[in-house]
C-alpha positions in Angstrom: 36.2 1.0 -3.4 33.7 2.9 -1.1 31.9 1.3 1.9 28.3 0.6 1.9 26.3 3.2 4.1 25.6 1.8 7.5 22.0 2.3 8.4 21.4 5.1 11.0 21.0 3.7 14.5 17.2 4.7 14.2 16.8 2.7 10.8 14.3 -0.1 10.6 14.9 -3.1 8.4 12.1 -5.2 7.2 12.2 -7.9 5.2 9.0 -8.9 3.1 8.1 -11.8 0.4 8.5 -9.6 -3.0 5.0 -10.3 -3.4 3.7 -9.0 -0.2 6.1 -6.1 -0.6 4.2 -5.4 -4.5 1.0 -5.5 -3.0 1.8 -3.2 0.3 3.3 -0.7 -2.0 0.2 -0.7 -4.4 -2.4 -0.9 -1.3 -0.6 2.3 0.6 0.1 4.2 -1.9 -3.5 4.1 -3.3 -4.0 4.9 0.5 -2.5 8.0 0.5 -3.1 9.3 -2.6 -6.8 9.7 -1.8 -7.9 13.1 -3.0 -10.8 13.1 -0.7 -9.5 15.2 2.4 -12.5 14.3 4.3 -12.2 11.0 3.5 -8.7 11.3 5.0 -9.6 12.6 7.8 -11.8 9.6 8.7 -8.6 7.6 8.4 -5.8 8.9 10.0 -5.6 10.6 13.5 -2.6 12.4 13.0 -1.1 14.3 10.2 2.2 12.1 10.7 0.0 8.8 9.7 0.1 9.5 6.1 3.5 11.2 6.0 4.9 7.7 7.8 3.1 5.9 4.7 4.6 7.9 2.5 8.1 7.4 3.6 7.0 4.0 3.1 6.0 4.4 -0.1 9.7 6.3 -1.2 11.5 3.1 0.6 9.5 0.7 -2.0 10.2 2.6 -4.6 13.8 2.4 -4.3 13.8 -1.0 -3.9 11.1 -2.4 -6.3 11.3 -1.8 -10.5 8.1 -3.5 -10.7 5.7 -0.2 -10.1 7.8 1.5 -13.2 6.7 -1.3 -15.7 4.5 -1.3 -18.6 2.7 -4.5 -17.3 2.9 -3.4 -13.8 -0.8 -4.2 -13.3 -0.7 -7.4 -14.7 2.7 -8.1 -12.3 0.7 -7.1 -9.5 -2.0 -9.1 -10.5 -0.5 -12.0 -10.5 1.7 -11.0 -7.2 -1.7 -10.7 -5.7 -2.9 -14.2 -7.0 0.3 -15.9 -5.7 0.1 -14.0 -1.9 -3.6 -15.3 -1.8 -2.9 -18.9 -2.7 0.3 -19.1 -0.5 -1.8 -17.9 2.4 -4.6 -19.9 2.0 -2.7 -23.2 1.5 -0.6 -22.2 4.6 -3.6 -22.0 6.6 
């Protein structure tokens, strides 16, 4: 039996609610996938802002299935509905 890989010394770990993590992944992705150069370029100061994001993008994609399913939108949807409330009733 193999080891697990040990994260590199420069790894970050993050640990996020499922939820939050479907709705980060939707939110930045849509982020970075703008077309719109110039709109772009009013968001990000430095070309390593949306390469960063998209790193972030790859880590959620390796560890979420939810983005690959048919009824992703109404998963995220509903991940949406459920961050909202446990926010608001935490406030």
């Amino acid at each position: 039996m193999t080891e697990p890989e040990a994260p590199a010394a420069d790894a970050v770990t993050l640990a996020l609610p499922r939820d939050a993590a479907l709705v980060a992944f939707d939110f930045i992705a849509r982020l970075v996938d703008e077309p719109d150069t110039e709109a772009q370029g009013a968001l990000f100061d430095h070309p390593a802002e949306p390469a960063a994001l998209w790193t972030l993008v790859a880590a959620f994609e390796q560890v979420l299935s939810e983005p690959f399913a048919e009824d992703y939108r109404a998963v995220l949807e509903a991940a949406r509905a459920r961050l909202v409330r446990d926010i608001t009733e935490g406030a």
